[in-house]
Structure formats: structure tokens, C-alpha cells
N, C-alpha and C positions, 0 to 999 in steps of 0.2 A: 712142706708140701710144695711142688713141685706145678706150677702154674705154667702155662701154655697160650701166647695170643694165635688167637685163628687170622693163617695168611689170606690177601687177596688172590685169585686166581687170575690172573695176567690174559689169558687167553680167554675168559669169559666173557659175555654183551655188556657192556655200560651206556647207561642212556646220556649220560654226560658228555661222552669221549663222541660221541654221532651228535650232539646237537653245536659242538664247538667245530667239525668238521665242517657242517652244514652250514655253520656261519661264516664261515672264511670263504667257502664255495659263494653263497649268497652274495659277498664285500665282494669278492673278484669279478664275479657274474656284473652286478648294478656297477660296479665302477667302471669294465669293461663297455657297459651298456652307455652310460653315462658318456665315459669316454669319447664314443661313437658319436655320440649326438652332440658333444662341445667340438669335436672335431666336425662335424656335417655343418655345424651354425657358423663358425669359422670359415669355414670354404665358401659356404655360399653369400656368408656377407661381403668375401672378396668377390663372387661372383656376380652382385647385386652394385658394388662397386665399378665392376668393370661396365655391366650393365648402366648405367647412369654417364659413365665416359664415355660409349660408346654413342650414345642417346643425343650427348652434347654434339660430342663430332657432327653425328648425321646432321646435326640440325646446324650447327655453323655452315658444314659445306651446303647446306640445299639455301640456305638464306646466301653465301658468297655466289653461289651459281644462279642463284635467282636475280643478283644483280648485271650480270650477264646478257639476258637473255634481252629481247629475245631472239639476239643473234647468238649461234650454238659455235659452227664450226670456226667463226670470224675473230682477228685480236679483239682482244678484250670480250669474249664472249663467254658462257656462262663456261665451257670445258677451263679455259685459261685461268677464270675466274676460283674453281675448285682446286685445280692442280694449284696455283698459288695458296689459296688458302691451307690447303693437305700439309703442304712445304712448312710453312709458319708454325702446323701444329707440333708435326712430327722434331722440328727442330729444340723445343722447345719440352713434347713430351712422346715419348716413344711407346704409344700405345699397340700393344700385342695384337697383332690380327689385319691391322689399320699399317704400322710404318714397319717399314724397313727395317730391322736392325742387324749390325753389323759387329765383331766381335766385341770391340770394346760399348758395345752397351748402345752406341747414338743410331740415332734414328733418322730415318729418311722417306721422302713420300717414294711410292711404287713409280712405275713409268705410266704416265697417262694414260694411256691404252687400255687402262681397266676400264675407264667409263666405258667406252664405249663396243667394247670387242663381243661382246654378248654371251659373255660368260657369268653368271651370278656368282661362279664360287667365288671369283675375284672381286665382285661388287657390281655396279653397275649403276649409268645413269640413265634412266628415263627419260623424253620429253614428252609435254603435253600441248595439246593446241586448247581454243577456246572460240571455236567459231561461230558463236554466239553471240560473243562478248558479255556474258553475264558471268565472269568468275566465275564459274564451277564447271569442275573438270570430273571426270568421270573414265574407267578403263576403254571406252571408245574413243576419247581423245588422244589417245596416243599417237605419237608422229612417228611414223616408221621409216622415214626417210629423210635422212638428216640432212639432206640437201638442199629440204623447203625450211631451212632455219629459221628465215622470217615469222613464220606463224605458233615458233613455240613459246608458251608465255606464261609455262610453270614445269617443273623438272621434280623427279623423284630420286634421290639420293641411298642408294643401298649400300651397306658398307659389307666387305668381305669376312666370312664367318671370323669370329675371335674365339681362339679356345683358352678356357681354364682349368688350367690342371690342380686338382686336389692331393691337399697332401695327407692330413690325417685320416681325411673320410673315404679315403681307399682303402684302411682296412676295415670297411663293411661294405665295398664290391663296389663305391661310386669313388673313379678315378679322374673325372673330366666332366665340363658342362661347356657346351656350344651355343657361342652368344649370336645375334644377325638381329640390326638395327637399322630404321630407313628413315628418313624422312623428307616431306615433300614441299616445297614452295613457288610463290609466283610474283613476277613482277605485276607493277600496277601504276596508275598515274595519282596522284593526290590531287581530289577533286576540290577543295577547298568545302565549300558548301554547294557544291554540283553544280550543276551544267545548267546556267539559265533560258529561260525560253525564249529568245531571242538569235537570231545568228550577225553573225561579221562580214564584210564586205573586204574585198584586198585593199580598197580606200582609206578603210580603217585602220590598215596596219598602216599605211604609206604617214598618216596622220598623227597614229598614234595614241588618237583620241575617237571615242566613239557616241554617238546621242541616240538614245532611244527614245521616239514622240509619236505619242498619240498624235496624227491626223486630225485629231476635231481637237486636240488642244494644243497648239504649239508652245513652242519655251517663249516666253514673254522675254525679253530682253531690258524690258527695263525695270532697273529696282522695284521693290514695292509692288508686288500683285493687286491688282485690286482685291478685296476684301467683300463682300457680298453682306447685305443686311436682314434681318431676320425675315423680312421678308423680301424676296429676292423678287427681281423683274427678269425675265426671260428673253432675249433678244433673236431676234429669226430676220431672213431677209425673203420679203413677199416677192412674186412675180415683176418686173417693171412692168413701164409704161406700155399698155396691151396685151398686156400677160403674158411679154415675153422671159425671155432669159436675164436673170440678173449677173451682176458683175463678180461676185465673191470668186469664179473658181477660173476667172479672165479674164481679171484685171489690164487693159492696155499698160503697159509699163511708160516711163519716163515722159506722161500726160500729164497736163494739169487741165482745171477746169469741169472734172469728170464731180459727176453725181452719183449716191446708190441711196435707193427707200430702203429704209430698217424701221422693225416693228418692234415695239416694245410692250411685253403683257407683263400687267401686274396682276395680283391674284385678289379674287371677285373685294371687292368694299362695300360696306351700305350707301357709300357717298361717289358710288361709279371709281372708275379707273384709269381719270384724269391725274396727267402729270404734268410736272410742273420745273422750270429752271434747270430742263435736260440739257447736260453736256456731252461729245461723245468724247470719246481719245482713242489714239491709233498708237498703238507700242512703235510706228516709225514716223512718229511727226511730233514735235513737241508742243504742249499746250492743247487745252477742249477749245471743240470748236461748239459751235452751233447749230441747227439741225431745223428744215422749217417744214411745221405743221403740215400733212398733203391727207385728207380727207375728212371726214367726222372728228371731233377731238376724241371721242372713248376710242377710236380707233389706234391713239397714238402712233401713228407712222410719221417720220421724220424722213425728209431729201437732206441726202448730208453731203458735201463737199469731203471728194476724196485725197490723201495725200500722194503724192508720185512715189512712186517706187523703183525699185532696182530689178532688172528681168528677175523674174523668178523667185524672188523676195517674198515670203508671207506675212502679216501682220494683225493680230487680234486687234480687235475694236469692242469698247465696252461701252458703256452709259453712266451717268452718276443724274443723280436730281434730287427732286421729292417727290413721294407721292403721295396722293390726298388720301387720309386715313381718318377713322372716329375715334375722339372726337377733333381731334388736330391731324397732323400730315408729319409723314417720318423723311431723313434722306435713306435713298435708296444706292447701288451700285448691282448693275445689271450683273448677270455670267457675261462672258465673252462668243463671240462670232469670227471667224477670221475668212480674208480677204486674200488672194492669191495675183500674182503679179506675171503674165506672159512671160516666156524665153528660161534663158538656162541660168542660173547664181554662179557668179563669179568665183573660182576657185579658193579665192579668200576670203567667200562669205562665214560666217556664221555656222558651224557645224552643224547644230540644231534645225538649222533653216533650209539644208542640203534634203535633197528629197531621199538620200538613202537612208536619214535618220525616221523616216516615216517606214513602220516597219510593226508588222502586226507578230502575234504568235509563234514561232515554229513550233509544227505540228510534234514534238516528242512522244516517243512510244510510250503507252500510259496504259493500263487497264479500263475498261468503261470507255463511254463515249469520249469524242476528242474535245468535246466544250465542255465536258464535267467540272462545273468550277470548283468544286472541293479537291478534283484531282490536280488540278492548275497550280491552287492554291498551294497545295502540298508538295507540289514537286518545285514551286518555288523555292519551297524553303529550305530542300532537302534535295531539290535533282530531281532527274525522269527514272522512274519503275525500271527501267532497262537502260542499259547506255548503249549508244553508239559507238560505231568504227567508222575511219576513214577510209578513200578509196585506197590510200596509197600506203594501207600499214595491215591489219590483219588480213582485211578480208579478198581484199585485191580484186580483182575480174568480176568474184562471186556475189560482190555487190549489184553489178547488172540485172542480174536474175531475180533479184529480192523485192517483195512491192514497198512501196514509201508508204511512211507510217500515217500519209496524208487520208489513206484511203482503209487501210486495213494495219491492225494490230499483229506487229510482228517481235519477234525475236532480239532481232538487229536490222540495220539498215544503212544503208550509204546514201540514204538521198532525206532531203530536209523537203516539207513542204512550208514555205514564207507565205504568209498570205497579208502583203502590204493594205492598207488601208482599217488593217480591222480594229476597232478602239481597244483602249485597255479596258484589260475586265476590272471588275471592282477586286476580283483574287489576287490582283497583281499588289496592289495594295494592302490587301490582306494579309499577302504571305510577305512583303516585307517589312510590315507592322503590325501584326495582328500578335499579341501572346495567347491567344486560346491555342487549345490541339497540344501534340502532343510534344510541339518543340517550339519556339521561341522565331517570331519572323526576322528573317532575315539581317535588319539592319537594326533591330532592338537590342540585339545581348553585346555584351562587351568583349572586347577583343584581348582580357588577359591583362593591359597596361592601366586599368583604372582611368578608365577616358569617356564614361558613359557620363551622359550629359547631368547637369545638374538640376537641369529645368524638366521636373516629373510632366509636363506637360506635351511634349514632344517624347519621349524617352527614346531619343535615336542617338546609337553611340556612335561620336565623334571622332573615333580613330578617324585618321589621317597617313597617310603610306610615308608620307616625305617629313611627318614630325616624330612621330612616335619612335623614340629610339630601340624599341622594341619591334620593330621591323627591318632597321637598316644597316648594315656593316657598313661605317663609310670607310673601314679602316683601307679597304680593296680596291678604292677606286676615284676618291673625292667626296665633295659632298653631297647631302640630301640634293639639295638646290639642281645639282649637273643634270644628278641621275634621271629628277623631274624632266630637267629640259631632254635628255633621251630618248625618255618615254612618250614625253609627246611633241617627237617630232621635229623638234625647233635647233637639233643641230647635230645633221645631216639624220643616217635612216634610223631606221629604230632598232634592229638589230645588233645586239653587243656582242661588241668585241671581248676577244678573249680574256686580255686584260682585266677587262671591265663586270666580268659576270663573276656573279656569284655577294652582287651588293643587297639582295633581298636574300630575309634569312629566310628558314624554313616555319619560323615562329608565326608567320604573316597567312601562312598555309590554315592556321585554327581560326583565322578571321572569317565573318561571314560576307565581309565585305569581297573577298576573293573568292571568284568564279570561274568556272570555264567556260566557255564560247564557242561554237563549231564557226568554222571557217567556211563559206562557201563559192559555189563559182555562179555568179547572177546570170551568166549566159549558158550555162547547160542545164540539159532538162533531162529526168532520170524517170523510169517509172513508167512511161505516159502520161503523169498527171500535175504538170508542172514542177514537179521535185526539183532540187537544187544539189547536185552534188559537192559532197563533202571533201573539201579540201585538205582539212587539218584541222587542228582546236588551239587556244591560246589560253592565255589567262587574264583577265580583265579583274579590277581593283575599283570598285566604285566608290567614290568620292561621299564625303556628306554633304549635309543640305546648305553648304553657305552659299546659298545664288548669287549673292550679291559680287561673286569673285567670278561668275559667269562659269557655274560646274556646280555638281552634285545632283542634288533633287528637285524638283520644283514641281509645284504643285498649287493648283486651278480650282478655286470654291472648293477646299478642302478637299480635295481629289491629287494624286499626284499621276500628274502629263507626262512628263519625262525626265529622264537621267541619265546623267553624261557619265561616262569612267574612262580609265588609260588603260590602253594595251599594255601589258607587261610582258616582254619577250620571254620564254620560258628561260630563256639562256643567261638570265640574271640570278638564278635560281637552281643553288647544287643541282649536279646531275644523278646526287642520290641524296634525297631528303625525306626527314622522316618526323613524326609530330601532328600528321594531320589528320583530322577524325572519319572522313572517309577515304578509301581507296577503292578507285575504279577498276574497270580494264586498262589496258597500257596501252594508249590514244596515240602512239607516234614518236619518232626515235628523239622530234625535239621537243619534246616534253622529259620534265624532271621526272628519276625514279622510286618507286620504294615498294620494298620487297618484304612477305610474310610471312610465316609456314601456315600451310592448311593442314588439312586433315590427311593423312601419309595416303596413296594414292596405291598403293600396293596391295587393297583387300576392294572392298565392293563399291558401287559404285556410290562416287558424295553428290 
């Protein structure tokens, strides 16, 4: 029998033969899809690349151009400054958009003219002014005429579009991305720990050295302050003979023979306020003298034989004894009183003793009232709420017009109000020993080289400018020793020479011992209301407390009177340094630089 297999029909539907179609459709489809998107991640991490190069550039050039400024169109100015830096990049790496390239591949910067032609497609450079002087700049700052170069003191750096070309992820319709990167920066001056409230005298520079004294306490001159007892005496000088005028503030100079009544109070006893085995002493005569009885004894008033003195010489006068106490009697040592001597102090007196070391406040722009002692305090420690400008660097003429901060709270200003005579406040002390708040006073924290004192009793750190090797390059110029004698004075001006600058490093900048200073002119008056126009600023380095070397601190029944520091010429001191915890406005072409980025200055206002 004759058996037969039934054929397949070739042209019929099979579910098989569509589901194995369907799946190689589906592999091509997701692969091609797939494909698309490892080629899209590819392009754009090149793109993201360039992106980040381009970001570097911008911000090298606007920090190179920021050292520049803030002369624009002048050598060495921030244009010169870019195009140089452009040069170094491009030779080094030939970024697409940014340099030049040429067949074989090397790269070059564009022809300067980009910055400034005011074309964006090609890039472009901005300047900003800051006529304020409070660092911050905004699209109203904009300088539109580059011929007032002076007042530009931050620059915005736009670089000309970069394109990146894709290569896989054009076949899904994205063939190119277009990159444009800017940024923006400013110079500044490195305040050290700001701007103290005190100003400078041209004397000062010619010296080299400068004293600030409270009036009602001058610097004692000689070793050994007196020391005051738990219970102090109080020393005043009564009316003289008729109730006239006493001698304290006119003194006949180069007299002998001369008398003055001084009153001595002690505080109440059960046994009265008799003393006993008083002595006085005068910081310019050596040895106590005697002092004889003149009315009731509870009155304690003493006629004391005066010592002669030098025109214009001042000199504290204390007391020492015992006083009668329950149930026995303690020794005492009074506060101090001082005495003034007729005519003018010899030009080689006593720096301290010169009357422009007597020197109250300047009035710095500050929030609140201008005696607020918390704001005093605080701005010692850390500078004034606003800084100033000189007349002869941002603000120019414009300073005319502007009221001194003596009277009203402003913005900026070109004029100081001094108000000689006015004591130290207790904030002065505060702020450069006080650790409460929210920063450390002044002359308490350490300067970095491990040189804070070891007597927790005092805790004022002993940096020293002329010891610390972490201040000085002597490698530039000699030694510690010279540089000392430069600075103050002692051979010939103070001013350094070319040679010679650059032997303080920029490390000395993080100390709180380094300050700046406004410079002023004693004979002009700004304002209407005695204001002091602003000369310049410098930088002054205060000393520690070794009195006994005739410098640093000193300090009167626990109070400190005054303190001396050296001018430091800015010109000892790179013309671009950098390290130091604040930066101001940029105070003047002779002051050191240092340059930041801000916030890119190309979208709303910062």
C-alpha cells in the first residue's frame, strides 16, 4: 500500500516565519535607537568638555585682565594683560572658537581687537567702574568710555562662540552645539585686618614710625608703669592759689622752682582718708620727691616742687604711699595726671610725646550712630562697614560733592573727620583684646608661625615683623635688621627702592597685626565740617607689647593709652599678592594687588 506525506504549502501564513521577522525588525529598531543615544552621550560629553575649557579660559583671562586694571587702555593694562595671557594659552593649547589655527594644527591668539571692537560674535571685553567703593558691581557700572580707564576696577571676559561638531548624533538630526562662556573679575587691595580708625600724618611717613595716645594718658617713658592697688587713689589737680588757673596744661618750660597743688582721694574708710609717706614721681625727673601738706589733712592736697622740662614735653605724675585702712593701712599707688610743658618739642623728641601722636577717632562710615561702641568695637577688628577712596584714585573731583562721614552716613567718601583730643574708648581695647563676638580681637590670634604667647595671662601674640621668618624674604635685599632701619626711617627715606621691594612676603598680609591707614592732609578741610582730605592709605604693622624697647603697647591701670607701629611702604610688598583674608576696593596704584572672579556680570544685576 502505497502511503503519501501531506506537503507544506509554501505560500501559506505561518505564525513562526512573522514572529522571527518581527524580531530582527525590533534588534535593528532598539540597536539603531540605542545607537542614537551612545552616539548623542558621546558628542555631548565632548561638548561638556569643551564646555569646562572654555569656562577655564574665560576665567584665566578675566583674573589676567583683572591684574591690569585698573588702567585699561595703558602698558601693562588689563587689555595687554589678556592678550598676553590668550598667547600662552593658545600656544600651548589650540582651543576651537578661542585661537587661531593654522594648517598644521598650532594655534594662536586672535589680533587684540576682539576685546574691544564691540562685536560679541568675536567676544568681547567689558569694563566696570565701582563708584561706591563697596565691591559690587552691577550692569549700571558699566564704563563706556574707555578713556576714563582710571575708574575701571573689574572687567567682564566674554569669549567668542565655540562650535562643536557631532559626529554620530547627526544621524538623528543634531549635527552641532554652540558653546559662549564669560567671566568676570576685579581688582582689590588686601586689607590685612582693615582699615584702623585712626589716620596718618605725612610726618609719619617722613619717620616712618607712628604713636597713637590717648591725651589723658600719654606713653610713660619710663620702664615699669606704675601698678595701681586694690584700692586705688585718684589724683586731680584743684584750682590754685585764688581759684585761679593751675599749671597742668602750661607748664613755663626750662623753670625751676615752680609749684603745683595735687589732690589725692582715696575711697571712703571707717578710719577717714588720711595718708600717709606720700611720694610723687614725674616720668621726666628721677627719684620721688616730697609733697607738703596745704589745707585740712582728710583734704589731702600736697604743694609739690615741679621738675623743668623741654618746650612742649608732657609728663605723667603719680603718687605712691599708704593709706589708713581697718584695721591696719595698705600701700597705695595713685592713677596718673599729666603735666604739659609751653613751646614746640624738638624734632627729636619722643614720637609719643609729639602732639600729632595725640589723635582721637576717625570718624569711618559705619551703620548706627558714630559713637556706637559695639560698631567701633567691631570695626576694629575687622575694618569699617564701607571703605573709602582717595581723592587721587577712584573717585577724583566726585569726592567734593560727597558729605564726610563726620556728619552723615554715606556710601563713600574722600574726607576723614579726626577729632584730636577725644579719649580712647574702652572698644579700642576691646576690639584688640577682647575674644567675645564673632571674631577674635585684633592682636589675640596667631599669626600662622606659632608665636602666641605662652603666658595665658596676657594672651597677645608676639609676632614680630623683623623676627619671624615667616614674614621676610631676606633673600632680596639683606637682612631683617636693614629692612627695620628703612622702615623707620633711620637711613635715609622710607620709600624702597626697586632693588629693595618685595622683602615682606605676602604671608604677613593673614596677620592682624597688619593694617591700613588712610593718609591725610592736616591743612585741608573738605565737607564744611572740618574733614581731612584723603591722601592715600599705607600699611602699618603694629608691634607687641615690649615697652621696655620704647614700641609696641602700653598700657595705664590696666587700660591701654597707646601704640606705636612702622609704616610699611606698600612697595616692599609684591605688586600682586595674594593669601590675605580680606580684600577691599583698590585704594591707589601704590598699593599691592590682588585680583578675584565675581559673579559673571553678564546677566542681572549682583
Amino acid at each position: 500500500m502505497l502511503r503519501c506525506r501531506r506537503g507544506r504549502d509554501l505560500g501559506g501564513p505561518s505564525t513562526t516565519d512573522d514572529a522571527g521577522v518581527i524580531a530582527i525588525v525590533v534588534a535593528l529598531s532598539v540597536s539603531t535607537f540605542m545607537l542614537g543615544f551612545a552616539a548623542l552621550a558621546v558628542d555631548l560629553g565632548s561638548a561638556y568638555v569643551r564646555k569646562a575649557e572654555l569656562q577655564s579660559v574665560a576665567n584665566r583671562l578675566a583674573l589676567a585682565g583683572a591684574k591690569g586694571l585698573p588702567t585699561v587702555v595703558q602698558p601693562e593694562g588689563a587689555i595687554d594683560q589678556i592678550d598676553q595671557a590668550l598667547s600662552n594659552i593658545c600656544q600651548t593649547d589650540a582651543v576651537p572658537g578661542v585661537c587661531t589655527v593654522d594648517s598644521d594644527g598650532n594655534g594662536s591668539a586672535p589680533n587684540r581687537s576682539w576685546m574691544t571692537d564691540g562685536d560679541p560674535a568675536n567676544g568681547e571685553v567689558t569694563f566696570y567702574s565701582d563708584p561706591d567703593g563697596d565691591t559690587k558691581y552691577s550692569l549700571t557700572d558699566r564704563v563706556t568710555d574707555l578713556a576714563l580707564s582710571s575708574v575701571a576696577t573689574a572687567l567682564r571676559v566674554k569669549l567668542a562662540p565655540s562650535t562643536v561638531d557631532f559626529g554620530l548624533a547627526a544621524a538623528i538630526g543634531t549635527d552641532s552645539a554652540t558653546l559662549t562662556k564669560s567671566a568676570s573679575g576685579r581688582v582689590g587691595t588686601p586689607l590685612g585686618s582693615g582699615i584702623l580708625p585712626f589716620a596718618l600724618q605725612p610726618g609719619d611717613l617722613t619717620n616712618g614710625q607712628f604713636c597713637v595716645r590717648d591725651p589723658a594718658f600719654p606713653l610713660n617713658p619710663t620702664p615699669g608703669a606704675p601698678t595701681p592697688a586694690p584700692r586705688a587713689v585718684t589724683l586731680t589737680f584743684p584750682p590754685g592759689p585764688g581759684g585761679g588757673p593751675q599749671y597742668p596744661d602750661d607748664v613755663p618750660p626750662e623753670t625751676t622752682g615752680l609749684f603745683i597743688d595735687i589732690k589725692l582721694t582715696a575711697p571712703p574708710s571707717r578710719r577717714g582718708n588720711r595718708l600717709s609717706e606720700v611720694k610723687f614721681h614725674f616720668t621726666n625727673s628721677p627719684g620721688a620727691v616730697d609733697g607738703q601738706p596745704v589745707g585740712p589733712p582728710d583734704d589731702n592736697v600736697y604743694r609739690v616742687p615741679l621738675p623743668s622740662g623741654a618746650p612742649g614735653e608732657t609728663a605723667q605724675v603719680w603718687a605712691t604711699g599708704r593709706e589708713r585702712s581697718f584695721p591696719t593701712s595698705i600701700n597705695f599707688t595713685s592713677d596718673t595726671g599729666l603735666i604739659r610743658y609751653d613751646g614746640d618739642l624738638a624734632p627729636s623728641a619722643d614720637l609719643c610725646q609729639q602732639p600729632s601722636s595725640e589723635r582721637g577717632f576717625v570718624q569711618l562710615a559705619r551703620p548706627g550712630n558714630n559713637t556706637d561702641l559695639e560698631n567701633l568695637e567691631r570695626n576694629i577688628r575687622s575694618g569699617p562697614a564701607v571703605n573709602l577712596s582717595p581723592v587721587d584714585s577712584l573717585l577724583g573731583a566726585a569726592g567734593d560733592i560727597l558729605n564726610c562721614v563726620a556728619t552723615d552716613f554715606a556710601p563713600a567718601t574722600t574726607c576723614l573727620s579726626v577729632l584730636p583730643g577725644e579719649e580712647f574708648e574702652d572698644a579700642l581695647t576691646l576690639g584688640m583684646f577682647s575674644a567675645a563676638g564673632s571674631s577674635p580681637g585684633r592682636l589675640i590670634g596667631d599669626c600662622g608661625n606659632g608665636t602666641m604667647r605662652s603666658d595665658p595671662a596676657s594672651g597677645i601674640d608676639a609676632s614680630q615683623l623683623f623676627r619671624s621668618p615667616g614674614f621676610i624674604n631676606t633673600s632680596k635685599g639683606g637682612s631683617a635688621s636693614a629692612l627695620k632701619d628703612r622702615l623707620s626711617g633711620l637711613s635715609g627715606p622710607t620709600a624702597a627702592d626697586p632693588e629693595n621691594q618685595g622683602w615682606v612676603t605676602a604671608h604677613v598680609l593673614q596677620c592682624p597685626r597688619l593694617a591700613v591707614m588712610p593718609v591725610i592732609d592736616p591743612n585741608s578741610s573738605v565737607g564744611g565740617n572740618g574733614g581731612k582730605e584723603i591722601t592715600g592709605f599705607t600699611y602699618v604693622w603694629i608691634d607687641d607689647d615690649v615697652t621696655s624697647s620704647g614700641r609696641g603697647l602700653h598700657w595705664t591701670l590696666g587700660r591701654l593709652d597707646s601704640f606705636r607701629g612702622y609704616v610699611v611702604d606698600p612697595g616692599y610688598l609684591p605688586a600682586t599678592v595674594a593669601g590675605s583674608k580680606l580684600i577691599g576696593p583698590f585704594l591707589g596704584g601704590n598699593m599691592p594687588k590682588q585680583v578675584q572672579l565675581i559673579p559673571d556680570l553678564g546677566g542681572a544685576a549682583t
